[in-house]
C-alpha positions in Angstrom: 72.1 93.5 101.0 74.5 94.9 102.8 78.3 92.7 102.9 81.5 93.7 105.5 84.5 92.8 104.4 85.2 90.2 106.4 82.7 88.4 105.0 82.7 88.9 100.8 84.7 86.5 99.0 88.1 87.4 98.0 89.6 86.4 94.9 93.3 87.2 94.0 94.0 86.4 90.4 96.9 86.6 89.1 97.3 87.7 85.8 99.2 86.3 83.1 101.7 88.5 81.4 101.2 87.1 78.2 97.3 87.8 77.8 99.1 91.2 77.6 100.7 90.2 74.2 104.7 89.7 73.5 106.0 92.5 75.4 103.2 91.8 78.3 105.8 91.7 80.7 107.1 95.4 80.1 102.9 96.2 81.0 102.2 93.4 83.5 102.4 95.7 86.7 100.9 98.5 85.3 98.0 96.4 83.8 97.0 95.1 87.3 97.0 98.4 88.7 94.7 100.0 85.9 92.3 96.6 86.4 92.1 97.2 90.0 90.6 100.7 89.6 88.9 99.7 86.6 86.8 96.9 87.7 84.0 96.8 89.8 83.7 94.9 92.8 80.4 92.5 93.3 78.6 93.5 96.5 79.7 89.9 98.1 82.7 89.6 96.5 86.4 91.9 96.1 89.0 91.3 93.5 92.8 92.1 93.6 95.1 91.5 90.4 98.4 90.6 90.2 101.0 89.7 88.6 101.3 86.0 87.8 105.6 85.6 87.4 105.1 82.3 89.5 103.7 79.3 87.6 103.3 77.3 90.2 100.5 79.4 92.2 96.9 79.4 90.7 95.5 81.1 88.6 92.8 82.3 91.2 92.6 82.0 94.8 89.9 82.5 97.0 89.9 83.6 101.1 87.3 85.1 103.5 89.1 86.7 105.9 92.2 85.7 105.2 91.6 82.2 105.2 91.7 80.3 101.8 88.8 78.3 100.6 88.6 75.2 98.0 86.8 75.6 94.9 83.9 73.7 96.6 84.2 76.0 99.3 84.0 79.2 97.3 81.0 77.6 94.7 79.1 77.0 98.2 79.6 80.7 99.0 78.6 81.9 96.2 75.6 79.3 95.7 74.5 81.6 98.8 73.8 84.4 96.1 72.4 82.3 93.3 75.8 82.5 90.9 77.8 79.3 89.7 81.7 79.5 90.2 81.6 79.0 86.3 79.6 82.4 85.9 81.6 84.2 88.7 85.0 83.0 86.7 83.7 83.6 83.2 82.2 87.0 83.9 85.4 88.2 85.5 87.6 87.0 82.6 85.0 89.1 80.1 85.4 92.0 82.0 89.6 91.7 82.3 89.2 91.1 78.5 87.7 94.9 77.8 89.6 96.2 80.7 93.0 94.9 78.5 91.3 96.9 75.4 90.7 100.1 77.1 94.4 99.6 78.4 96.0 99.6 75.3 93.5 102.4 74.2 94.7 104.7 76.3 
């Protein structure tokens, strides 16, 4: 199935420099860079990682073209493709997990 870009779901998540460890600030930039070249898009779906320095904006955030969607929103989208938002969110989380191992392996 083929997906344009207008149409995939877009997650930003901003990541916490602290799941980086006590100096995960001095890494936090770099990090999200690596994760973004690391981590492979779903076919309906694209990822971009930053920084979270802001407390106050989620975690995650989801858009279609630009526009943002509710979390009932973005589990109806991806209902569309037989995933739970639960799955979607825990399999991404397991894959930043590694991604933060092979960082500090490198």
């Amino acid at each position: 199935m083929q997906i344009t870009e207008d149409k995939k779901l877009q997650l930003l998540y901003r990541v916490e420099p602290g799941c980086l460890g006590p100096t995960g600030s001095d890494h936090i930039e770099n990090f999200c860079q690596f994760a973004q070249q690391r981590i492979v898009n779903p076919f309906y779906a694209s990822y971009q990682f930053t920084p979270r320095y802001d407390k106050q904006k989620a975690e995650r955030q989801y858009s279609i073209n630009g526009r943002k969607l509710s979390e009932s929103q973005a589990t109806a989208y991806l209902a569309y493709f037989k995933v739970t938002l639960a799955d979607f969110e825990e399999q991404l989380d397991e894959l930043l997990t590694e991604v933060i191992d092979l960082y500090f392996e490198r």
